[in-house]
C-alpha positions as CSV (number, residue, x, y, z in Angstrom):
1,X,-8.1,-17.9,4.8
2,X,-10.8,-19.2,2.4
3,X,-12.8,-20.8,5.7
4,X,-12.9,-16.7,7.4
5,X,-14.0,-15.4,4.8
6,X,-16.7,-17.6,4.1
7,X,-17.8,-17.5,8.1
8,X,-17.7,-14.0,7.7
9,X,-20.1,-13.8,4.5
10,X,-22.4,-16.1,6.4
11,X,-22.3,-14.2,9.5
12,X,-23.2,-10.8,7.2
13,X,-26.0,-12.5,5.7
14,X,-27.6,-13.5,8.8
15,X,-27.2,-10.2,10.3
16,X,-29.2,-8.9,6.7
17,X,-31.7,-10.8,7.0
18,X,-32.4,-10.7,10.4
19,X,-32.3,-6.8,10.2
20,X,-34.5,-7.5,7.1
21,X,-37.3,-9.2,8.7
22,X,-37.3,-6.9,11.4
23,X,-38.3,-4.2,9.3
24,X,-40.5,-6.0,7.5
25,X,-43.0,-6.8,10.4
26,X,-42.9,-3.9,12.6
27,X,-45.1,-1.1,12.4
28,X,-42.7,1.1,11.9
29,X,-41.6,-0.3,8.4
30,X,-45.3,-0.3,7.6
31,X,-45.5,3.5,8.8
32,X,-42.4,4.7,6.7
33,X,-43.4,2.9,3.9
34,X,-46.5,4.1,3.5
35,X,-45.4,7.4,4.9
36,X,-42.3,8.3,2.4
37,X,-42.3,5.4,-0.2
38,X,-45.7,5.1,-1.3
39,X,-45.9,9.2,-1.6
40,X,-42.3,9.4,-3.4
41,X,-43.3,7.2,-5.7
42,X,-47.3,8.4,-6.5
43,X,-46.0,11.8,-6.2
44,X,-42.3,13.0,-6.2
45,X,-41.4,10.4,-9.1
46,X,-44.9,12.0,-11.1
47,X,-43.9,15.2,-10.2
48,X,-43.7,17.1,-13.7
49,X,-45.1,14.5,-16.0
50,X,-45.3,15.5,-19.8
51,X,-48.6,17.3,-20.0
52,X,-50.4,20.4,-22.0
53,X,-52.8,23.2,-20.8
54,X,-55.5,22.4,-23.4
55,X,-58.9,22.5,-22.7
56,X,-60.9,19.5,-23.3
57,X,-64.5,18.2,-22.9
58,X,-64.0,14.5,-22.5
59,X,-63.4,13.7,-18.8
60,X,-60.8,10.8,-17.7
61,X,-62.9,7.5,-18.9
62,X,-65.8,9.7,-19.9
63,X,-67.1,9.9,-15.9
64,X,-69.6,12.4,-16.1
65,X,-69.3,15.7,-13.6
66,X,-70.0,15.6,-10.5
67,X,-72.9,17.6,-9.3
68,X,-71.1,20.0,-7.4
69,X,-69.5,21.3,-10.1
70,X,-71.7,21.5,-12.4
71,X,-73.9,24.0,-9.7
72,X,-70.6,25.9,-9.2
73,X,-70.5,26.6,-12.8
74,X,-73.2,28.8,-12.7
75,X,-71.6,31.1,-10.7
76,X,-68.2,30.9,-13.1
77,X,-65.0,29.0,-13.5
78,X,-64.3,26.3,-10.8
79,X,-60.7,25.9,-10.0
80,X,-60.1,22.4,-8.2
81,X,-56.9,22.2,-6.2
82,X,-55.6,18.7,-4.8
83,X,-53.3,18.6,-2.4
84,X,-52.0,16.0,0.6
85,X,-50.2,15.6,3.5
86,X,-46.7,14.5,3.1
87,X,-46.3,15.4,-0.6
88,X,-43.3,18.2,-1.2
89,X,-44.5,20.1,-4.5
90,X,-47.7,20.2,-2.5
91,X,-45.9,22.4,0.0
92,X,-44.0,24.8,-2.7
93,X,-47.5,25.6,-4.5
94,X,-49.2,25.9,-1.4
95,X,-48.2,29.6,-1.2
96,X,-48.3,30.5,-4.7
97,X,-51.9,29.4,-4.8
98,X,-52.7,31.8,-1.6
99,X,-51.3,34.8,-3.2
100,X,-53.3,33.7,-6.9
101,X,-57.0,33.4,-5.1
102,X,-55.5,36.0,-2.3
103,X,-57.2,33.1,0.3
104,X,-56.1,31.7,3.5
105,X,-56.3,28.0,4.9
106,X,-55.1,25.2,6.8
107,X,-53.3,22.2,4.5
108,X,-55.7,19.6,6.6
109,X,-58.7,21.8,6.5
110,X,-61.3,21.2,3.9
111,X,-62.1,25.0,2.3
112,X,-64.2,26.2,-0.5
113,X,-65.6,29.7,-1.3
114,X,-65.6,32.2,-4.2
115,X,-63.4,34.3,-5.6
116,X,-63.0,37.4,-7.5
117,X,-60.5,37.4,-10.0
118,X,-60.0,39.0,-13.0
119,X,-63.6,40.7,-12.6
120,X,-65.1,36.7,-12.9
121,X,-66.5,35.0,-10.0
122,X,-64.4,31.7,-9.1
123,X,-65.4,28.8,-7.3
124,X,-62.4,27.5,-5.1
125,X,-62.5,24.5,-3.9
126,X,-59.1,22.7,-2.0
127,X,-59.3,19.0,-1.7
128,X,-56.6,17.4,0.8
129,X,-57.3,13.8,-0.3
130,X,-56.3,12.5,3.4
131,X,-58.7,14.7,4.9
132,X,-62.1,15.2,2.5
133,X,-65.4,13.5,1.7
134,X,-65.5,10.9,-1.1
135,X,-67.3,13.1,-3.7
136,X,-64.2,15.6,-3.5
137,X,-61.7,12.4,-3.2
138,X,-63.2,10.7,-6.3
139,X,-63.3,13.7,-8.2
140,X,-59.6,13.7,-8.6
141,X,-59.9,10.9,-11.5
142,X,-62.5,12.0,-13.1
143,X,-60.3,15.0,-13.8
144,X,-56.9,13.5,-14.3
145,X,-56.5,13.8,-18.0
146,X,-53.1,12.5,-18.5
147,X,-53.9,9.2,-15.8
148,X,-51.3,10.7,-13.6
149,X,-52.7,9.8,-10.5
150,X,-49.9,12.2,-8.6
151,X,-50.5,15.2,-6.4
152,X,-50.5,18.0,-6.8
153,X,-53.1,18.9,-9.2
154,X,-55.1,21.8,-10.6
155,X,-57.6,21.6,-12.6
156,X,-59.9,24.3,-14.3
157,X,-63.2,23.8,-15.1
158,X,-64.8,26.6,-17.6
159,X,-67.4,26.8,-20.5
160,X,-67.1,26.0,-23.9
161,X,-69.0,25.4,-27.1
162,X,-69.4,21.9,-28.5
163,X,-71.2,21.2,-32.1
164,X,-74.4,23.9,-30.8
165,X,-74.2,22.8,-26.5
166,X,-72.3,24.6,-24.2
167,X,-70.3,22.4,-21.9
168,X,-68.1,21.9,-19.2
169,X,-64.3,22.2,-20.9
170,X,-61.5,21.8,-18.2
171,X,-57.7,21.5,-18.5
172,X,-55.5,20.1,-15.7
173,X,-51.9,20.4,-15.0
174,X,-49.7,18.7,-12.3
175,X,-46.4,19.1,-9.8
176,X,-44.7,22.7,-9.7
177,X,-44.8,23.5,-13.7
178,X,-41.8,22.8,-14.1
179,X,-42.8,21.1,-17.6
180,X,-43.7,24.6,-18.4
181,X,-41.1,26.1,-17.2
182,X,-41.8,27.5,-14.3
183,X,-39.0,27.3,-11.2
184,X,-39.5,30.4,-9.3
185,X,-43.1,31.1,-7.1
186,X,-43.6,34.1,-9.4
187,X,-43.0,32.3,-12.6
188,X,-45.6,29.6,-11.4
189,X,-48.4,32.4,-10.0
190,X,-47.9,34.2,-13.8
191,X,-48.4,30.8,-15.3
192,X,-51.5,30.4,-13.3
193,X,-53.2,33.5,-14.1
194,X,-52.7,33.2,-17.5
195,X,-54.5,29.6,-17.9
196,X,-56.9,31.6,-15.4
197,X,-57.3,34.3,-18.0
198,X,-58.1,32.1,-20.5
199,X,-60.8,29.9,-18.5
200,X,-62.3,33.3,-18.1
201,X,-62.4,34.9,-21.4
202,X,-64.2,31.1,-22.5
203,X,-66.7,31.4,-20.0
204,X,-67.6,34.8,-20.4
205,X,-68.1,33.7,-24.4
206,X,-70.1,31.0,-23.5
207,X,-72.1,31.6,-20.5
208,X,-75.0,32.8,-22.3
209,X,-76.1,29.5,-23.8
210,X,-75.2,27.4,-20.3
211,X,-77.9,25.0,-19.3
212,X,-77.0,23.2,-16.1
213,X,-77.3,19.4,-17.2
């Protein structure tokens, strides 16, 4: 009895490992790794990290804007959206940002254009980071304030006033808002124009003194 049931653990681990290394050097292991487990666990497992909505002026390890920003701000507010292919609270804000921005796009396409809300003028700018230019890609960390390095992400960029300079102040939140308490679409879009409000009403105060730098 003792001999079967050792042939058959040996047999099972034979069978493991052979399955095992098949996996492990075929493309297709390769292409649902980095497919599903590399985006679960940058992503999904990041989803609704511990964050806050305020507004700060020091970016991620004090990177200075990029340029296209900086021009956008003379217009207004710049609202950065990062999104990405296979990434599932990507796909449930997706919609709720259409209907804030009242805008219409491809997930793969690369879109910017401005945007009237709240009687402001709003830079949009949506940033697929499988499909985009490395000045929008690289952007991402300059504004991930919390080092989440997850998508989704939204970040505001507005005006504010530091020690006599106006200067770019931005906030970013992550995921579906859940950490804020938001688990419907219309409790996420109310969210959303709120924080917009807000990056409004700053700008507005501080436009005036706003020297592109």
């Amino acid at each position: 009895m003792k001999k079967m049931f050792a042939v058959q653990v040996v047999a099972s681990l034979l069978v493991s490992g052979a399955l095992a290394g098949m996996f492990a050097f075929t493309p297709v292991y390769t292409e649902v790794r980095s497919g599903i487990v590399l985006v679960l666990c940058l992503s999904c497992l990041k989803l609704e990290p511990n964050t806050a909505t305020d507004f700060t002026f020091e970016t991620a390890d004090n990177v200075p804007h990029p340029s296209f920003i900086l021009e956008n701000l003379s217009k207004g507010p710049v609202f950065l959206h990062y999104s990405g292919d296979a990434c599932a609270g990507c796909d449930i804000m997706y919609p709720v940002i259409e209907e804030l921005f009242s805008v219409s796009f491809g997930k793969q396409d690369m879109f910017h254009t401005l945007v009237t809300f709240d009687n402001a003028t709003v830079g949009y700018i949506y940033v697929n980071i499988h499909h985009t230019i490395d000045e929008l890609r690289d952007a991402q960390v300059i504004y991930d304030k919390d080092h989440v390095n997850g998508i989704p992400m939204f970040t505001i960029v507005t005006l504010g006033y530091d020690n006599g300079i106006v200067k770019p102040k931005y906030t970013t939140v992550y995921g579906t808002l859940a950490t804020f308490g938001c688990n419907t679409d219309a409790q996420r879009l109310a969210f959303l124009q709120q924080l917009m409000k807000e990056s409004i009403d700053m700008y507005h105060e501080n436009k005036a003194g706003y020297h592109q730098y």
